[in-house]
KOLMARZA-321320 format. One record per residue: x, y, z of N, C-alpha, C in turn. Coordinates in steps of 0.02 Angstrom, whole numbers, padded with zeros to 5 digits, always signed. Layout:
N
XYZXYZXYZ
...
END
This chain:
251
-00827-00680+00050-00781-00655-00001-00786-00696-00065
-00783-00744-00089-00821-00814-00122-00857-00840-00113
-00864-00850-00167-00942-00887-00206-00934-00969-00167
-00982-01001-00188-00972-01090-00154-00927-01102-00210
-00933-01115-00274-00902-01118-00329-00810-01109-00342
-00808-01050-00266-00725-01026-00303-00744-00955-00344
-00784-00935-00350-00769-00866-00381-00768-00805-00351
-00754-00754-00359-00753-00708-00322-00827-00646-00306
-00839-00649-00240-00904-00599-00228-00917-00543-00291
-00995-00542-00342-01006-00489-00373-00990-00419-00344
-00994-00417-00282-01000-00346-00268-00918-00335-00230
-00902-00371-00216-00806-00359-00211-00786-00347-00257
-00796-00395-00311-00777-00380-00386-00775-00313-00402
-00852-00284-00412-00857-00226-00435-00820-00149-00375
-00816-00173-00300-00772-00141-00281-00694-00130-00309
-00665-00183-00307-00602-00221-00347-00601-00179-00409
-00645-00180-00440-00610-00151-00519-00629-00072-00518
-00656-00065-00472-00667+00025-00462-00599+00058-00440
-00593+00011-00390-00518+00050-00346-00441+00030-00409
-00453-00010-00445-00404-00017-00507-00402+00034-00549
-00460+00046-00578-00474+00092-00616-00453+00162-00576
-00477+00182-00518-00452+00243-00509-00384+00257-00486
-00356+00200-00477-00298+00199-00470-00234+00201-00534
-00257+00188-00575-00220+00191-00634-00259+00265-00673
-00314+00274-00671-00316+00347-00706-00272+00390-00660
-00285+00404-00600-00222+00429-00562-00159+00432-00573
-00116+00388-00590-00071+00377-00602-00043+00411-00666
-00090+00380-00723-00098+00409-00808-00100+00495-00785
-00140+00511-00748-00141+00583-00749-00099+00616-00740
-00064+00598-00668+00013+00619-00651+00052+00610-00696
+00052+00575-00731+00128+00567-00771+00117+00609-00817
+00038+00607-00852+00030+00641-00908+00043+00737-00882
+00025+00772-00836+00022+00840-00807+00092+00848-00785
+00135+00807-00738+00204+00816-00718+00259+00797-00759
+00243+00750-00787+00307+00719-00837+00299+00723-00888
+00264+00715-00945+00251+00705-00994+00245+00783-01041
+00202+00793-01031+00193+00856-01083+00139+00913-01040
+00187+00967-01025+00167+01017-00995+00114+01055-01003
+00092+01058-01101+00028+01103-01113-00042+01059-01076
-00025+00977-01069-00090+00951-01040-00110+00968-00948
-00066+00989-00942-00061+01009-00865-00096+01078-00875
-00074+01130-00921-00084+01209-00943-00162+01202-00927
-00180+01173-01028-00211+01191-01058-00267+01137-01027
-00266+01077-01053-00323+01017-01028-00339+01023-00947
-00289+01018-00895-00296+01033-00842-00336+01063-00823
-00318+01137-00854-00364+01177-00831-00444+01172-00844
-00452+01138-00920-00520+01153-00931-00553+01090-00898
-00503+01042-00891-00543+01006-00847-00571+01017-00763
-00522+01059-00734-00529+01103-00659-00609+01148-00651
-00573+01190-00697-00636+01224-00710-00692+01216-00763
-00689+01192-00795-00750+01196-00836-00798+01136-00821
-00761+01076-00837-00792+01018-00813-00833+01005-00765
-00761+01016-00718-00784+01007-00654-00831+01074-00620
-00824+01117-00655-00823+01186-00619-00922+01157-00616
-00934+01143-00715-00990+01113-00726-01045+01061-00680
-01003+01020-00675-01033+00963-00629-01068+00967-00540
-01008+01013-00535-01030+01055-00446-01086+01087-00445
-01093+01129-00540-01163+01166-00517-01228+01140-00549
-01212+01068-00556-01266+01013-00586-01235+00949-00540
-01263+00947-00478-01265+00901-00445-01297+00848-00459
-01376+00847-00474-01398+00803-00505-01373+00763-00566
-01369+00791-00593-01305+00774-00682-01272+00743-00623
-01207+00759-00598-01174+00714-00573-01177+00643-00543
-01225+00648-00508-01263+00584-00473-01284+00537-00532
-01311+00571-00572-01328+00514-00616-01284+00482-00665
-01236+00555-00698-01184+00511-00721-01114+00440-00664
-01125+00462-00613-01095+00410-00567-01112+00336-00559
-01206+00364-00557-01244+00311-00551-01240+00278-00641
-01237+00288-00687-01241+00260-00727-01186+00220-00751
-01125+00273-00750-01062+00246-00736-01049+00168-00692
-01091+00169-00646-01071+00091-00620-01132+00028-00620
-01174+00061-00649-01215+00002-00693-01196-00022-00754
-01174+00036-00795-01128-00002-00845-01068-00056-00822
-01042-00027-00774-00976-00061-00758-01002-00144-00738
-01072-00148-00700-01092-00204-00666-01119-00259-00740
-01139-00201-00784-01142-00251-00846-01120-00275-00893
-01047-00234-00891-00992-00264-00921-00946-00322-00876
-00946-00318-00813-00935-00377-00763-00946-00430-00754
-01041-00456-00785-01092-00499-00771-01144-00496-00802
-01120-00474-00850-01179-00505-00920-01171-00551-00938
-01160-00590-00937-01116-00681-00944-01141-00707-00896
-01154-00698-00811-01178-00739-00766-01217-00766-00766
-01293-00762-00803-01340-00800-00798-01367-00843-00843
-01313-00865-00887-01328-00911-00941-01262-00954-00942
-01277-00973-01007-01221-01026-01031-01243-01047-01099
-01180-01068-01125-01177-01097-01206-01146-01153-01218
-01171-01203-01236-01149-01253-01234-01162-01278-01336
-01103-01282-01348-01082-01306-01422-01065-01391-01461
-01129-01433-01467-01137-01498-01482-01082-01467-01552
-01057-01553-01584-01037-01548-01644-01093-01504-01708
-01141-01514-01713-01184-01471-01755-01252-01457-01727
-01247-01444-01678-01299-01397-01605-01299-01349-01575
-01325-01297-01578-01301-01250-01518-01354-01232-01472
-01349-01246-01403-01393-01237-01362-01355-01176-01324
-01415-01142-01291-01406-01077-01267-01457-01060-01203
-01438-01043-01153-01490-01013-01094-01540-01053-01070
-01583-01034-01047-01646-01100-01015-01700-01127-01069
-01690-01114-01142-01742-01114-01190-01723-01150-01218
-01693-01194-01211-01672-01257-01264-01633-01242-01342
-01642-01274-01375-01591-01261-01446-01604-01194-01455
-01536-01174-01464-01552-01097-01510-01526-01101-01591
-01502-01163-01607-01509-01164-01671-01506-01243-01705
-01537-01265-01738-01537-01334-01755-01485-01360-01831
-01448-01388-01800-01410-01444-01870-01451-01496-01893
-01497-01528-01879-01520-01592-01874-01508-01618-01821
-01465-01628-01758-01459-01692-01735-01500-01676-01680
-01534-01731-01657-01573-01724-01604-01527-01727-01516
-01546-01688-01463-01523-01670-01413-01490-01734-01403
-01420-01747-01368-01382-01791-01333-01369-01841-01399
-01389-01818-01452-01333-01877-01497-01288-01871-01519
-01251-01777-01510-01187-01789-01544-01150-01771-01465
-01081-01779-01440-01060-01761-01418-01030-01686-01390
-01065-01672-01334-01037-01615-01326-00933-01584-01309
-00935-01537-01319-00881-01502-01313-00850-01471-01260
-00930-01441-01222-00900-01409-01157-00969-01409-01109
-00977-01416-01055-01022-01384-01030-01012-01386-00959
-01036-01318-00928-01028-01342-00823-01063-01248-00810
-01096-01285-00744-01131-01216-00733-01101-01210-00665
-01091-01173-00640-01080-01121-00587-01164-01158-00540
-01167-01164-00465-01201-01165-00427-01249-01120-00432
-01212-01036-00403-01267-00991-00423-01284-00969-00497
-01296-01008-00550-01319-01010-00615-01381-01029-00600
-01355-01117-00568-01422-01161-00552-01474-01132-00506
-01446-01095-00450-01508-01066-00418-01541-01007-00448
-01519-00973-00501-01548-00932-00527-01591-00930-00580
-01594-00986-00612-01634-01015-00655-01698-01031-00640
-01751-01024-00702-01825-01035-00700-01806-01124-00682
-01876-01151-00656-01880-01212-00652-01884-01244-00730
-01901-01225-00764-01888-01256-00826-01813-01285-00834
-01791-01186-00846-01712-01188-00861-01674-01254-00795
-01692-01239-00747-01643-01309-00712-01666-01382-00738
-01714-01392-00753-01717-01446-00786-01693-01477-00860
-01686-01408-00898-01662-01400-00951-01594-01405-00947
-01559-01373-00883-01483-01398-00893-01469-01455-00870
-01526-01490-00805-01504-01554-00815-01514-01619-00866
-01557-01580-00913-01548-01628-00980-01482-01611-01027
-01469-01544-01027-01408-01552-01076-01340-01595-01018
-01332-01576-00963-01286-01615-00939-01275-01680-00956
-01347-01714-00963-01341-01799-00968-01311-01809-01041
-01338-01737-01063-01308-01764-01151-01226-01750-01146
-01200-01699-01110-01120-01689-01109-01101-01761-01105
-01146-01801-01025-01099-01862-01024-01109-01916-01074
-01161-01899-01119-01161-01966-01172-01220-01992-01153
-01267-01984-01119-01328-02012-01133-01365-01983-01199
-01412-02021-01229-01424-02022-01283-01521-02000-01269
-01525-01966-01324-01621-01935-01312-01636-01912-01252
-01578-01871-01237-01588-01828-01159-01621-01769-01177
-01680-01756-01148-01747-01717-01156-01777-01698-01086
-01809-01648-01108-01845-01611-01050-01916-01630-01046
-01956-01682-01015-02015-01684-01021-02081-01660-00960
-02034-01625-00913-02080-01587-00881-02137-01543-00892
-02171-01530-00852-02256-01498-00872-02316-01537-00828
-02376-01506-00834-02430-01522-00817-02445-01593-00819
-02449-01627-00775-02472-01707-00784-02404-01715-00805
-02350-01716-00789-02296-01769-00807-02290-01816-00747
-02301-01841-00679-02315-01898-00654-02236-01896-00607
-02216-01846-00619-02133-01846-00577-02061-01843-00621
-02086-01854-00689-02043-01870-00726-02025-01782-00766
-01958-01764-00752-01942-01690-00776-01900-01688-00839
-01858-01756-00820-01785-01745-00883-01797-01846-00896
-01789-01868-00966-01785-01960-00977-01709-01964-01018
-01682-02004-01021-01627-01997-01068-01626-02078-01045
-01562-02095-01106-01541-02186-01079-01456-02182-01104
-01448-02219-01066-01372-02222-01039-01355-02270-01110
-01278-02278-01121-01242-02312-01167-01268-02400-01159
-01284-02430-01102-01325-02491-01088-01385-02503-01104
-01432-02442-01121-01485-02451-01153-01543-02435-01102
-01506-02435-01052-01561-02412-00963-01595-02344-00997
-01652-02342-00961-01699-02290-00962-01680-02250-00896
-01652-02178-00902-01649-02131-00842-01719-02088-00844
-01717-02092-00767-01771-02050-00771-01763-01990-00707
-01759-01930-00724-01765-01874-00686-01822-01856-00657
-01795-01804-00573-01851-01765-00549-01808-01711-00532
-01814-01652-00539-01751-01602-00524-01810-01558-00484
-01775-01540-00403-01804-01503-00363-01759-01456-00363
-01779-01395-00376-01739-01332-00358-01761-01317-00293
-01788-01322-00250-01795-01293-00201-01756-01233-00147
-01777-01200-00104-01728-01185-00088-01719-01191-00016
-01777-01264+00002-01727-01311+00077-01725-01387+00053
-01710-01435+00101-01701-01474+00081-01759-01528+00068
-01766-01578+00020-01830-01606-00012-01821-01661+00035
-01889-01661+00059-01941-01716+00106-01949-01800+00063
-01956-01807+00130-01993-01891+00115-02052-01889+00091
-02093-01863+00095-02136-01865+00060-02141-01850-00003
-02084-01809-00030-02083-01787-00119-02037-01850-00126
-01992-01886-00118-01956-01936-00133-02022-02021-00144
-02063-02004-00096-02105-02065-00087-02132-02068-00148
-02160-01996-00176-02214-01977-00236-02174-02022-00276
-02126-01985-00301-02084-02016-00343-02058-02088-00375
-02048-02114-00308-02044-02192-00294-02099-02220-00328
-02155-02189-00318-02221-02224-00336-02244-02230-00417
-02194-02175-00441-02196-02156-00528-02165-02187-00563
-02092-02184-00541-02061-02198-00591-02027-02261-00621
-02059-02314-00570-02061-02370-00622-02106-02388-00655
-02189-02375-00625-02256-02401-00642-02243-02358-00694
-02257-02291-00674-02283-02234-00749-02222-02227-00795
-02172-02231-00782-02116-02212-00814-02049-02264-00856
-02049-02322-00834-02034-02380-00849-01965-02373-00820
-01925-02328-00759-01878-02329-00778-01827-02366-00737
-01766-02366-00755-01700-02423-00734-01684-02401-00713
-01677-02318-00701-01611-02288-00653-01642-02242-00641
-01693-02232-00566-01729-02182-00559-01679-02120-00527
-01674-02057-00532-01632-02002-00514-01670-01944-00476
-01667-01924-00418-01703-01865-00402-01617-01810-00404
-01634-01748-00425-01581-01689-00428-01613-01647-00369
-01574-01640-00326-01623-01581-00280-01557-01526-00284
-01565-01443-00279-01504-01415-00290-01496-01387-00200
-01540-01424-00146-01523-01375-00096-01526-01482-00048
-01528-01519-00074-01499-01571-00033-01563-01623-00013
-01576-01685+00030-01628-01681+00063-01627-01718+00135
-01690-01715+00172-01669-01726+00223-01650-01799+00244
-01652-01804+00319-01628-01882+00326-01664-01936+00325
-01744-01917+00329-01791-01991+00332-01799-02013+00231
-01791-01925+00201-01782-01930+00133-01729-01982+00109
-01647-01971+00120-01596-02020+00111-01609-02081+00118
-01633-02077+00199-01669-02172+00203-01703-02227+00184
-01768-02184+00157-01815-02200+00117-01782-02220+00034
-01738-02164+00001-01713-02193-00068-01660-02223-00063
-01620-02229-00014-01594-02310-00001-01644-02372-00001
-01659-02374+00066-01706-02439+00032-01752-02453-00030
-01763-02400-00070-01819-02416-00122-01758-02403-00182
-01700-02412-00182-01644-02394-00238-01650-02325-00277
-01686-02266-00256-01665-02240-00301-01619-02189-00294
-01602-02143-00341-01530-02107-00347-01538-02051-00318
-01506-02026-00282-01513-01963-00257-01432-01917-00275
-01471-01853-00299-01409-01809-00313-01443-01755-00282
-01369-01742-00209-01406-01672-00182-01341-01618-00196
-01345-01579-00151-01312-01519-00183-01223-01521-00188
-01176-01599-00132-01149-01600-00169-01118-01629-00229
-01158-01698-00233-01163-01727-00278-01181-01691-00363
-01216-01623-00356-01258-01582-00404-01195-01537-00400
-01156-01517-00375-01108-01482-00385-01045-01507-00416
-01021-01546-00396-00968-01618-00450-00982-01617-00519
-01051-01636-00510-01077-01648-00606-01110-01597-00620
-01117-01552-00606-01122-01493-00630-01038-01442-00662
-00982-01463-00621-00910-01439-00621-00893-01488-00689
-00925-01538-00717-00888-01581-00757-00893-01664-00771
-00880-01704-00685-00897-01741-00680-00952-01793-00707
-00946-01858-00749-00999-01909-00753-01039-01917-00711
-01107-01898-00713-01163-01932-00654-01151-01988-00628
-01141-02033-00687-01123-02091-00617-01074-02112-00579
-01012-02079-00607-00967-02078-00564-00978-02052-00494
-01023-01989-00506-01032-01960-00446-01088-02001-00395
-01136-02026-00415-01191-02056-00396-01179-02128-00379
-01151-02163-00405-01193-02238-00426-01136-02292-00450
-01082-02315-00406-01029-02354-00483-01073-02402-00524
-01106-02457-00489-01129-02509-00495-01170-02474-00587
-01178-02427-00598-01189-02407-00661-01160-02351-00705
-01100-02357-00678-01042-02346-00705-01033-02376-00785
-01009-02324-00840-01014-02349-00889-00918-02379-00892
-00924-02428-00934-00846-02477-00940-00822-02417-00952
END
């Protein structure tokens, strides 16, 4: 019936607002044919009885399709909004999985953001870019500074870099997957991102969790792991490191 998130099932929904809707034109109708004004009962009534309808019975097809169209519109007035997000810097505006959609000057994560949090199923619906892309604007919501997307061909493990208010170098790997990420993709990693990457606070994002020799392994080698519900917290709002890490906790 709900989403992981708290929201309510798309397709309940769109049950939900069907049975509203015909429940209140119902209603509107009655009052308007019995109570209200008698010529609409006469005159409209009728041409709606017969003509309309009389119409539609002997264009079945017509009907079907106006039904069928009727509730694709309805599904896109419902959830045309679901698969993005907008997020509004002081003179930035980023938009969807494509990075800036319009530039002030300031470069990503230096002015403070205003709002930002995605929904779970946002994140699983997103290109691998786009999830990496929102986990760079996230780092900029919390105030990391030159939070960027540097994923691609030959990037060495490294997806999202940004540096914290201390001056630490973060360094991202965001697995979308959709089971949970192995010891062996955690090991790769380990192996990058201090040699190739220089960094202080290594971070893997996985959005489906990982397993247990995985956890073990980035315990002993320190690095950060954010699985799905750790990725769900700071995705709702939450500071990464609050959620992750106190010991780098900003004052």
């Amino acid at each position: 019936m709900f989403e992981e998130d708290g929201s309510l099932d798309p397709v309940l929904k769109v049950i939900l607002w069907s049975i509203l809707g015909i429940a209140i034109a119902k209603v509107a109708w009655k009052w308007l044919t019995q109570e209200a004004w008698p010529w609409v009962r006469d005159d409209v009534g009728g041409w709606v009885s017969e003509g309309v309808w009389g119409w539609l019975m002997a264009h079945p097809w017509w009907f079907a399709l106006l039904i069928l169209g009727t509730l694709v519109l309805l599904c896109f007035v419902l959830f045309s909004d679901r698969g993005g997000y907008v997020v509004v810097y002081d003179d930035v505006s980023y938009g969807s999985d494509d990075g800036p959609a319009e530039s002030g000057g300031s470069e990503l994560g230096t002015a403070a953001p205003k709002v930002l949090t995605f929904r779970m199923k946002q994140l699983a619906a997103m290109s691998a870019d786009g999830f990496e892309q929102a986990c760079a604007d996230l780092l900029a919501r919390d105030g990391f500074v030159r939070a960027r997307r540097v994923g691609g061909s030959g990037d060495l493990g490294a997806d999202v870099v940004a540096w914290d208010e201390d001056g630490d170098k973060v360094v991202l790997q965001c697995k979308q997957y959709s089971s949970a990420v192995g010891s062996e993709a955690v090991q790769r990693f380990n192996g990058t991102a201090v040699p190739e990457h220089h960094a202080q606070v290594a971070v893997i994002v996985a959005l489906n969790g990982f397993t247990g020799p995985a956890t073990d392994f980035a315990r002993r080698h320190g690095l950060v792991l954010v699985g799905r519900p750790e990725l769900k917290r700071w995705a709702h709002g939450e500071h990464l490191y609050s959620v992750v890490k106190e010991e780098h906790s900003p004052a």
